[in-house]
Backbone as a chain_set.jsonl record, in Angstrom:
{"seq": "XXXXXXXXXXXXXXXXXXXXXXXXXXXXXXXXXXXXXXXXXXXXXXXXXXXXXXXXXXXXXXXXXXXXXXXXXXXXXXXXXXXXXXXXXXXXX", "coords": {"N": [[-15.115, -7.419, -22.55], [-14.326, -4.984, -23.244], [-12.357, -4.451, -21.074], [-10.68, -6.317, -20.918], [-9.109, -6.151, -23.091], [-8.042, -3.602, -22.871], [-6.605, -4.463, -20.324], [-4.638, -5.93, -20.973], [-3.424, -4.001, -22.734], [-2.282, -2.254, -20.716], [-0.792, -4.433, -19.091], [1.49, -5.361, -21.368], [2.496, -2.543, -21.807], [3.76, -1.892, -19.089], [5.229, -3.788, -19.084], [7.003, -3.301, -21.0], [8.052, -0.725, -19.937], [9.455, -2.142, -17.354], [11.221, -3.665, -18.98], [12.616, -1.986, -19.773], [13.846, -0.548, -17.749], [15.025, -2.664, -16.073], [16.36, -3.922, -17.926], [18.723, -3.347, -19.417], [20.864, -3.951, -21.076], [19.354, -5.634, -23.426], [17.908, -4.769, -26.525], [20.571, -3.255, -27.505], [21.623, -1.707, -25.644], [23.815, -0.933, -23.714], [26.0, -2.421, -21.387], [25.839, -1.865, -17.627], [28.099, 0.053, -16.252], [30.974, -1.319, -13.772], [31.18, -0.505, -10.831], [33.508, 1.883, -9.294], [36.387, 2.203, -7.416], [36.567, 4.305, -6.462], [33.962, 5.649, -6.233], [31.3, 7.434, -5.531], [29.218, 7.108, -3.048], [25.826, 6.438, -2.095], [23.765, 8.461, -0.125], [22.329, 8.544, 3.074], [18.826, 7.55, 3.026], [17.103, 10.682, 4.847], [15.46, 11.132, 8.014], [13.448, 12.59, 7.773], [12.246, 11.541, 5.546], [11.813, 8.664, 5.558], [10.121, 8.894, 7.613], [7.522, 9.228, 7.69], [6.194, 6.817, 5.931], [7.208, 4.66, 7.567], [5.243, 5.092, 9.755], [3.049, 4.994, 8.274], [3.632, 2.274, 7.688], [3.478, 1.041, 10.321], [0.745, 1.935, 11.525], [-0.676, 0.307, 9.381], [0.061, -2.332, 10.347], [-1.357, -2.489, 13.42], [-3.631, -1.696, 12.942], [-3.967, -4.444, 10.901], [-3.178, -6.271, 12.582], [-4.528, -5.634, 15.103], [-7.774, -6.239, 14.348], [-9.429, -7.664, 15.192], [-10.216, -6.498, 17.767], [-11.543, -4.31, 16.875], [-13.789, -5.39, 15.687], [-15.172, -6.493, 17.255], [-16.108, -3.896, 18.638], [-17.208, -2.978, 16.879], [-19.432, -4.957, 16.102], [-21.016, -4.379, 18.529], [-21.861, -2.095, 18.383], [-23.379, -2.047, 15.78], [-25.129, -4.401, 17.155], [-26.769, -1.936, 18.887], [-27.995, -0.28, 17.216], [-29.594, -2.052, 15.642], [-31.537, -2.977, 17.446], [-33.071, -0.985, 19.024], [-34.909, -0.519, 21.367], [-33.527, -0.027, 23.89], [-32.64, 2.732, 23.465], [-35.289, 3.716, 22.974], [-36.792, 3.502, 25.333], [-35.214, 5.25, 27.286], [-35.794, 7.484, 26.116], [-38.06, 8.06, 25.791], [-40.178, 7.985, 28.89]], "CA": [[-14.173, -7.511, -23.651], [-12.977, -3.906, -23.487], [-11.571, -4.542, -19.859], [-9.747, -7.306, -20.973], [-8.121, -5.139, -23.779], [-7.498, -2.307, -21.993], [-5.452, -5.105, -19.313], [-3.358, -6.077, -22.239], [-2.559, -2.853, -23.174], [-1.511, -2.119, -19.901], [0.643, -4.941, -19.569], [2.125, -4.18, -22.392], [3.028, -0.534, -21.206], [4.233, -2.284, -17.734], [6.804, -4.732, -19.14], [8.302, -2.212, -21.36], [9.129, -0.141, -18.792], [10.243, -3.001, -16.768], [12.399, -3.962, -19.617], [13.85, -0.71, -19.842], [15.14, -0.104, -16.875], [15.76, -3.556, -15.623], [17.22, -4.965, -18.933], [19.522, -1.993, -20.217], [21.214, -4.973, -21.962], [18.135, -5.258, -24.25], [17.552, -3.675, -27.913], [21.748, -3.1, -27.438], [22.117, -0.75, -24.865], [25.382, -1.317, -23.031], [25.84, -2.896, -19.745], [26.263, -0.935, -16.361], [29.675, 0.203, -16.002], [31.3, -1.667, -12.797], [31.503, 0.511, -9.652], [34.836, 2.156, -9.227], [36.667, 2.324, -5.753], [36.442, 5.877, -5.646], [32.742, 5.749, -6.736], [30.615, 8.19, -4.228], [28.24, 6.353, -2.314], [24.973, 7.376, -2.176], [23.475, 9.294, 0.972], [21.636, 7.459, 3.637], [17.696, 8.595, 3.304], [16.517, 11.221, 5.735], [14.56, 10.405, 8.758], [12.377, 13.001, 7.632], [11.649, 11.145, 4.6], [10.9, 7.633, 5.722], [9.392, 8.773, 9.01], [5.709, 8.992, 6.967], [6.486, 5.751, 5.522], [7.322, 4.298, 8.989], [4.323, 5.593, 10.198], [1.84, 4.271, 7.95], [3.58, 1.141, 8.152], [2.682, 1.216, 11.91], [-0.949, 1.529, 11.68], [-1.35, -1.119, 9.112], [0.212, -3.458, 11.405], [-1.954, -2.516, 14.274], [-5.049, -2.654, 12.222], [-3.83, -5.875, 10.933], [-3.674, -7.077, 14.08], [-5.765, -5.324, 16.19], [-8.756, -6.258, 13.681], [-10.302, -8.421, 16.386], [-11.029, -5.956, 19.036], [-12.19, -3.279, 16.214], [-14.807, -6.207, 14.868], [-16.205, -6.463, 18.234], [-16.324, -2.733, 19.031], [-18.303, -2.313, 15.778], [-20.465, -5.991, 16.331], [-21.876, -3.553, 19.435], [-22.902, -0.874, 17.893], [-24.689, -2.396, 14.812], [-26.679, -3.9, 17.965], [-27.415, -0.972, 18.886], [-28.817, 0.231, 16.047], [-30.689, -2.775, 15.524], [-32.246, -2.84, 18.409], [-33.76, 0.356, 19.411], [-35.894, -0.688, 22.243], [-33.185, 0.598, 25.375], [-32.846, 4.077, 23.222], [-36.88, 4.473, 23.077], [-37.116, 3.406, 26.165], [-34.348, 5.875, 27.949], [-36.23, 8.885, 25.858], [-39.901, 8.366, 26.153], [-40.606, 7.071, 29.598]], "C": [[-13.251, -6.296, -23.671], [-12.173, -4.0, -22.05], [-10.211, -5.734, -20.294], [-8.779, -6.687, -22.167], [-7.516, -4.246, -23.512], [-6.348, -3.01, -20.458], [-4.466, -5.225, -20.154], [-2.732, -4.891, -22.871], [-1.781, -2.407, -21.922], [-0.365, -2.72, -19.312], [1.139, -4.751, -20.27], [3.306, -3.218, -22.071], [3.948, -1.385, -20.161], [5.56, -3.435, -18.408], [7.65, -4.05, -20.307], [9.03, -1.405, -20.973], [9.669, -0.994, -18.034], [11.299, -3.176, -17.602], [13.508, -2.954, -19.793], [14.337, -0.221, -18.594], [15.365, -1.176, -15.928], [16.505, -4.819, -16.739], [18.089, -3.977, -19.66], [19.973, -2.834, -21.66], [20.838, -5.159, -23.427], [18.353, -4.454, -25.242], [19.296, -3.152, -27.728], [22.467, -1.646, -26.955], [23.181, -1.403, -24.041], [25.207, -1.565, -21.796], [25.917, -1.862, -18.901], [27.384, -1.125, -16.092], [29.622, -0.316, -14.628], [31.517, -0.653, -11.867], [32.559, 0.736, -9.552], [35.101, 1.277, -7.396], [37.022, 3.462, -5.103], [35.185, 6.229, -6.018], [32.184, 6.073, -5.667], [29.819, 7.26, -3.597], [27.157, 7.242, -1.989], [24.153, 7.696, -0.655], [22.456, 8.238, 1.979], [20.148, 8.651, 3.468], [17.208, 9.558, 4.785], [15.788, 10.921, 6.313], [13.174, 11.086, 8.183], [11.374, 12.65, 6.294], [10.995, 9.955, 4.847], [10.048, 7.765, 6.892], [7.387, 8.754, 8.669], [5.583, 7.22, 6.605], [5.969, 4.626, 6.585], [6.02, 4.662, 9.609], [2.891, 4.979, 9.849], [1.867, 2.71, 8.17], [3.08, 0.467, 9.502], [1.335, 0.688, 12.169], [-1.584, 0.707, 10.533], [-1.146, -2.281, 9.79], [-0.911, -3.508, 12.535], [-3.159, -2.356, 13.555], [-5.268, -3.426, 11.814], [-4.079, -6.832, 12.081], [-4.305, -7.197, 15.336], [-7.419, -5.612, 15.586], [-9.751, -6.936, 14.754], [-11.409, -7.509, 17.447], [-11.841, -4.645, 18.295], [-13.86, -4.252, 15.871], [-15.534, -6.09, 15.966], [-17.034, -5.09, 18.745], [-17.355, -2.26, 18.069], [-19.62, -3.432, 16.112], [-21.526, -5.251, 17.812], [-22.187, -2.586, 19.266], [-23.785, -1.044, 16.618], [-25.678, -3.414, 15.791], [-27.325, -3.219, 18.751], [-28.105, -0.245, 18.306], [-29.815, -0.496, 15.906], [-31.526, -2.906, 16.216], [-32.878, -1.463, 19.438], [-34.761, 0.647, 20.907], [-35.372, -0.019, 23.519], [-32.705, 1.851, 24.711], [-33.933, 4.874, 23.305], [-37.114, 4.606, 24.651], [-36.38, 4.285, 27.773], [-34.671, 7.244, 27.57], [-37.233, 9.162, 26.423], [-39.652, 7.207, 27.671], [-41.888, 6.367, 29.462]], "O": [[-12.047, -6.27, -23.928], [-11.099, -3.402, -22.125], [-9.047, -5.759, -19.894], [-7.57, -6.849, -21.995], [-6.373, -4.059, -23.927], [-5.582, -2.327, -19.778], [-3.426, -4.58, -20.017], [-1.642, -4.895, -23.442], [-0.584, -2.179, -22.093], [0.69, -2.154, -19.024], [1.606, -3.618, -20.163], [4.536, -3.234, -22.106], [5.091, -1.524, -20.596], [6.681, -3.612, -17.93], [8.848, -4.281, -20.466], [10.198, -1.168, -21.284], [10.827, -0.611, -17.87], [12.403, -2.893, -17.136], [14.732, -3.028, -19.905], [15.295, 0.55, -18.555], [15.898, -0.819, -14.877], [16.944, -5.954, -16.557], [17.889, -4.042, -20.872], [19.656, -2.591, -22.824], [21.573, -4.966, -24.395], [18.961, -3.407, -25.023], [19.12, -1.958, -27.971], [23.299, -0.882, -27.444], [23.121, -2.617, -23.849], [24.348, -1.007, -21.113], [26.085, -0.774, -19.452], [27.835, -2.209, -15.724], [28.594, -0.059, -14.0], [32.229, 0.243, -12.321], [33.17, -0.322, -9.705], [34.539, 0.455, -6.671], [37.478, 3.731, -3.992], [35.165, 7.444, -6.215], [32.321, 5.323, -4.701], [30.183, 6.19, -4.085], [27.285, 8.428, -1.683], [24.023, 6.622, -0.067], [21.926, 7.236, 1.498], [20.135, 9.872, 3.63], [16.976, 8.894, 5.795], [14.95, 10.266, 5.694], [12.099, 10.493, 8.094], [10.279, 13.133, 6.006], [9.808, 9.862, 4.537], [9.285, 6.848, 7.193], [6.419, 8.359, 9.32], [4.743, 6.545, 7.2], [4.93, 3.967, 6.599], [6.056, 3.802, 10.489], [1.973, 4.617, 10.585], [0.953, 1.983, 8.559], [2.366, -0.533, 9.573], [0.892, -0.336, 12.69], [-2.776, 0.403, 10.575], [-1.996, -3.169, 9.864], [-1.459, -4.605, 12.635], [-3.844, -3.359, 13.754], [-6.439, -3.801, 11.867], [-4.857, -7.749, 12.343], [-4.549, -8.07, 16.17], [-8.325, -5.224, 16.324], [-10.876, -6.476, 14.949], [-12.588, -7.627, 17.778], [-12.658, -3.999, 18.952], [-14.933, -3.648, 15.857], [-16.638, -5.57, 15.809], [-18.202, -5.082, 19.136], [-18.186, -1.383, 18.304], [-20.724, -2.948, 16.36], [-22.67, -5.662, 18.002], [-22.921, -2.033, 20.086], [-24.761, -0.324, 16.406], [-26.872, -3.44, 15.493], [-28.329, -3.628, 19.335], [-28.892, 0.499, 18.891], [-30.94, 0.0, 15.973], [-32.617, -2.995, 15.652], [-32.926, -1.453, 20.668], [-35.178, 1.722, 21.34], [-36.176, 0.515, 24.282], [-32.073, 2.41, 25.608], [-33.969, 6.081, 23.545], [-37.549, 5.637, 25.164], [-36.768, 4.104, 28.927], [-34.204, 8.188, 28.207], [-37.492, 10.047, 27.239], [-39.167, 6.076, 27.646], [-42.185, 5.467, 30.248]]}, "num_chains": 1, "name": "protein.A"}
C-alpha cells in the first residue's frame, strides 16, 4: 500500500515537471518566441563529451549480442564447479 502511494506521488512530481517544461503554454505562461534569422545556433557537442556515451553504447550492443557466446563460456565453468572429480583427481593422485 505504501509503494503504491509513494508511485503516485512520484508521478505526480514527474508530470509536473513534464508539464513545465514541455507545456510553457500551461497555467498562462507565454508561448516560445519564433526563432529569428539572426538567432545564434547552438554549438555542435564535443567529441569529448559524447565519446563516453558512444562508448557505453558500444558495449551494450556487444553484450546484447554477444550474449550467446558469454552464456556458453559461463555454462562451462558452472560445470566445472559442479563437477569436481577432474580437479581432485589432477591434485591428489
Amino acid at each position: 500500500m505504501v509503494a503504491l502511494l509513494v508511485s503516485l506521488i512520484t508521478l505526480q512530481s514527474m508530470l509536473k515537471i513534464f508539464n513545465g517544461v514541455f507545456s510553457p503554454t500551461i497555467k498562462g505562461h507565454p508561448a516560445p518566441a519564433e526563432p529569428s534569422a539572426t538567432a545564434v545556433l547552438p554549438r555542435a557537442t564535443p567529441l569529448a563529451l559524447t565519446a563516453p556515451a558512444l562508448a557505453l553504447a558500444a558495449v551494450t550492443l556487444t553484450l546484447g549480442l554477444g550474449a550467446q557466446g558469454l552464456l556458453s563460456l559461463s555454462e562451462v565453468a558452472a560445470a566445472g564447479l559442479y563437477d569436481t572429480s577432474a580437479y581432485v583427481e589432477a591434485v591428489l593422485p
